[in-house]
Steps between C-alpha positions, in 0.01 A plus 500: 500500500140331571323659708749786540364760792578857538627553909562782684722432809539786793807468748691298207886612603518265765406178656223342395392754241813460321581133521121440349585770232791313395251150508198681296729643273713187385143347518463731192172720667593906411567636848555836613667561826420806700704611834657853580872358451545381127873471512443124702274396196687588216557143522127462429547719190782270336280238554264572281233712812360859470592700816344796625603754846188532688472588865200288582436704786460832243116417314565753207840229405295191516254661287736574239696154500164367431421750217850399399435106463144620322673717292771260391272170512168555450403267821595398869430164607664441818534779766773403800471688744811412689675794637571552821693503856473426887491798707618327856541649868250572808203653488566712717782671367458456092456865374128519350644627141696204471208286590280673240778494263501116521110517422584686213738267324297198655158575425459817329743503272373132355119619548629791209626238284197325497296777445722569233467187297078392566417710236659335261474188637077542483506597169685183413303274764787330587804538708691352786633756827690320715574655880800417707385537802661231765488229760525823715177586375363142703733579778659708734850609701616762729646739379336479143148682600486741153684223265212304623232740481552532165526145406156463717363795283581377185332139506160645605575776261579207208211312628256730416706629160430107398145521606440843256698350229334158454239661201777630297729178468733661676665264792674579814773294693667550815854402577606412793849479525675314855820555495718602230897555436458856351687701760132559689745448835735771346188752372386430882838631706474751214164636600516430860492836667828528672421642842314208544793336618544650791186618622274274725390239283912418409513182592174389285719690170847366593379146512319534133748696369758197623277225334478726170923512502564144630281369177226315717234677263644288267243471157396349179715554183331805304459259212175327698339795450556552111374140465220621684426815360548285113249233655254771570501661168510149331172401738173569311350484839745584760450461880436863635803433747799360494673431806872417391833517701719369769248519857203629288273254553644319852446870634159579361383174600603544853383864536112352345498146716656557861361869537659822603680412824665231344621657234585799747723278673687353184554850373639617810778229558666575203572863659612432802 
């Protein structure tokens, strides 16, 4: 294949990772596909993909499914660093561990990858890493405070990744996903620390947790994304953002043009 790249996807069992997998893959690009459960991408494998179990939030395995793709390729092009989850509930009442947990996978965890691959990426003056951060990164909603915070923490973070990078060819792009059909709502009530429901901020989390059930957080096919993720690759100068997905851009724009008690009040009326 012309212009055949060498990619590295994290969080590549599910969702987005895996439906842009499939894309890259048929595109004919070699792609290895890291996550901790490889039995949901054995479908990857039979397609002609390289997968890898890696906990992204354990440094010592990203640093050997990097070795790995060195070892077995000589090169990494593209880094995506896509995996990732929503830790959801109060404040108040989300246990600390979790919350630094959700740093871990968020942040952390993707700030080890990357340290993993610059070497290499120097020495060759060239490469692509491509963060998925979000629209939640732009934005904000109750009950969402350390989803958020990471999201914040990672564009600055990216930001000034792109800034140090610029001398060694190497380019950095943010993705900023709006809504997508990947089971986020699901990984949500997953993650949503239970007691929450009945202590005193109940009616906020029973009114979130009903529009998360009833399908109103309806998204984007996963698909926009692989075209997406393709179009960034293909790009020989890519944006350094892309904001993509259903309400991505309606909500960001809202958020930066009518100010924060605006916004506030949008926000809030779709938990009461």
């Amino acid at each position: 294949m012309h212009n055949q790249k060498v990619i590295l996807i994290t969080g590549a069992s599910s969702g987005m990772g895996k439906v842009t997998a499939q894309a890259l893959i048929q595109t004919g690009h070699i792609v290895y596909a890291a996550a901790r459960t490889v039995e949901n991408m054995k479908d990857l494998a039979i397609a002609g993909g390289h997968i890898i179990q890696m906990d992204v939030a354990k440094s010592d395995e990203a640093a050997r499914a990097v070795e790995q793709v060195l070892a077995e390729q000589g090169r990494i092009d593209v880094l995506w660093n896509n995996a990732g989850f929503g830790l959801y509930g109060p404040v108040e009442e989300v246990d600390l561990d979790k919350a630094r947990y959700q740093f871990e996978v968020n942040l952390f965890g993707l700030a080890a990858m990357t340290q993993a691959v610059l070497p290499h990426m120097r020495a060759q003056r060239a490469g692509l890493i491509i963060n998925t951060s979000s629209m939640g990164g732009k934005i904000y909603t109750p009950l969402g405070a350390w989803y958020h915070a990471t999201k914040h923490a990672l564009e600055g973070w990216s930001d000034c990744l792109r800034l140090e990078l610029k001398e060694f060819g190497i380019k950095v792009v943010i993705l900023e996903p709006g809504l997508i059909e990947t089971g986020f709502a699901d990984g949500v009530k997953h993650h949503f620390a239970p007691e929450a429901a009945h202590g005193p901020y109940q009616r906020m989390v029973k009114a979130l947790l009903k529009s998360a059930e009833n399908g109103s957080l309806k998204g984007s096919d996963p698909s926009l994304i692989a075209k997406t993720i393709q179009k960034i690759i293909q790009a020989k100068n890519p944006k350094t953002r892309y904001l993509v997905g259903a309400m991505a851009k309606p909500l960001v724009a809202i958020r930066y043009l009518c100010g924060d008690r605006i916004y506030d009040k949008l926000i809030l009326s779709q938990v009461k």
